[in-house]
C-alpha positions as CSV (number, residue, x, y, z in Angstrom):
1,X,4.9,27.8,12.2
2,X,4.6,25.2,9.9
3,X,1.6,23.3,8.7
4,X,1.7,19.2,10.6
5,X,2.2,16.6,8.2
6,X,-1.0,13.5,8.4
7,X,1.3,10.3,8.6
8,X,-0.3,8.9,6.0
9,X,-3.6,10.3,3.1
10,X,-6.4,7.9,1.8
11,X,-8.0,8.8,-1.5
12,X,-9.7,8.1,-4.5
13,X,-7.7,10.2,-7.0
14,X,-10.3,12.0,-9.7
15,X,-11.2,10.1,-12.4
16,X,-9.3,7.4,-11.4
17,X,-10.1,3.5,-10.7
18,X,-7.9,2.8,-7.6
19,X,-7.1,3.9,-3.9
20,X,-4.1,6.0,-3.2
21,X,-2.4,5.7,-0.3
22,X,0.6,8.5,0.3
23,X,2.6,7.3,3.5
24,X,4.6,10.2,5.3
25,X,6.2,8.5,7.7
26,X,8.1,4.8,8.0
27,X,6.2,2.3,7.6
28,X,5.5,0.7,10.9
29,X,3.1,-1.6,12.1
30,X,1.1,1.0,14.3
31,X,0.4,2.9,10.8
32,X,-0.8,-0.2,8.9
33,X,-3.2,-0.9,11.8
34,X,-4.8,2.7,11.4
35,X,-4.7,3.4,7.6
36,X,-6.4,-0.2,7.4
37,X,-9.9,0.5,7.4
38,X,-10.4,3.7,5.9
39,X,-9.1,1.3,2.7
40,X,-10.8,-1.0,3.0
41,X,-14.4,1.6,3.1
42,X,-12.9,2.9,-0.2
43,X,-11.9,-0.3,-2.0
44,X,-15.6,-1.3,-1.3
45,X,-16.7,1.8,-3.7
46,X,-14.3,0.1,-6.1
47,X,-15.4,-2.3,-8.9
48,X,-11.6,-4.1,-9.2
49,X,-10.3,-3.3,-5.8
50,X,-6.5,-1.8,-6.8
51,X,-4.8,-0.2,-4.4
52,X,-1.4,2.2,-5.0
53,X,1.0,3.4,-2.1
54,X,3.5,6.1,-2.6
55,X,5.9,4.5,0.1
56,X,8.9,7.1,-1.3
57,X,8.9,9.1,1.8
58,X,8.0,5.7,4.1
59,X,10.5,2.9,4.8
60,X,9.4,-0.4,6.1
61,X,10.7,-0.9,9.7
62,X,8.3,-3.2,10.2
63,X,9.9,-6.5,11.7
64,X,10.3,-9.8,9.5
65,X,7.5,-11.1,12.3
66,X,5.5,-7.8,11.1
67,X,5.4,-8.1,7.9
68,X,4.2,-12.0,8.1
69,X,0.9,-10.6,9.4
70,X,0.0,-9.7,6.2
71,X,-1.6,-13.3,6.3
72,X,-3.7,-12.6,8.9
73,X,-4.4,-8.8,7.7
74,X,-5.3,-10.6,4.5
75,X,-8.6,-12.4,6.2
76,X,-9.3,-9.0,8.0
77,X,-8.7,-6.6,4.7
78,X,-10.0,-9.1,2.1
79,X,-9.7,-8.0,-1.3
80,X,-7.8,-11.2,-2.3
81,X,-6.4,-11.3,-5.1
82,X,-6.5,-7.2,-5.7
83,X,-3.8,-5.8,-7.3
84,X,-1.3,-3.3,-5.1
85,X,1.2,-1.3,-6.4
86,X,4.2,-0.1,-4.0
87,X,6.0,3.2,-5.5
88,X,9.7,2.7,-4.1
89,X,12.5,5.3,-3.7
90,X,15.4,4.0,-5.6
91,X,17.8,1.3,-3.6
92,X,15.1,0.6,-1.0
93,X,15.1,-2.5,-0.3
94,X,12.8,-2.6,2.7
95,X,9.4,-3.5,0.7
96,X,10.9,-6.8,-1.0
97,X,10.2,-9.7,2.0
98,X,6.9,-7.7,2.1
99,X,6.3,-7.9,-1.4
100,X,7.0,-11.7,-1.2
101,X,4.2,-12.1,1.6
102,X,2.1,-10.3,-0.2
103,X,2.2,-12.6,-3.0
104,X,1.9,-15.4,-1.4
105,X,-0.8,-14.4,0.4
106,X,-2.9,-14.0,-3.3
107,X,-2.6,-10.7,-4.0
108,X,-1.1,-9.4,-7.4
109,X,2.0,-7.1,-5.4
110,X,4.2,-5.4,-7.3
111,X,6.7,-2.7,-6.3
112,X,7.8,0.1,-8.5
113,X,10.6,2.8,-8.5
114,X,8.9,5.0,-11.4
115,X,5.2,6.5,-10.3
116,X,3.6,6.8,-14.1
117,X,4.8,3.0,-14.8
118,X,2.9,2.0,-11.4
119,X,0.1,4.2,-11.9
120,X,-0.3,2.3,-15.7
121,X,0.0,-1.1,-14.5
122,X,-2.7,-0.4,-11.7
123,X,-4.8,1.0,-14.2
124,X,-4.0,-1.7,-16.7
């Protein structure tokens, strides 16, 4: 039988200086609601909160309505102003209106299709 996939792992990677977030699944709202706060506890350990997700194996289906609550995530995550890094499969578009949000909501948001150029510019 095989081993049952977490939707989604929280960690600080060895050695590192940021919060990796692997998503599993599509990105829904549901699964931003429940990753939220075990971020948040380690991005408090962090001196400059930076914060990488490996959305390759995740799509945003969140709704255009969904991803505008990034505003008021914003006041409940904090951080403002942290830089997040979005690793991208190739052709997905479903991260740029969220990426767009994001920025306008003051944090430094960028999304990546190449994992060692996302994991030097959060490190940079």
């Amino acid at each position: 039988m095989a081993a049952e996939t977490s939707p989604y792992t929280v960690t600080i990677p060895d050695g590192k200086s940021y919060v990796l977030i692997i998503l599993n699944e599509p990105m829904t709202r549901e699964m931003t609601i429940k990753y939220l706060d075990e971020i948040k506890i380690l991005g408090k350990e962090l001196l400059k909160p930076r914060f990488l997700f490996d959305a390759r194996k995740a799509p945003n289906v969140r709704s255009t309505l969904n991803d505008y609550e990034i505003y008021d995530f914003s006041e409940v995550f904090g951080f403002r102003g942290a830089r997040i890094g979005v690793i991208v499969k190739p052709g997905d578009r479903s991260y740029d209106f969220t990426d767009t949000v994001a920025r306008n909501a003051g944090y430094d948001h960028r999304l990546f299709t190449n994992e060692l150029a996302a994991m030097e510019w959060i490190e940079s």
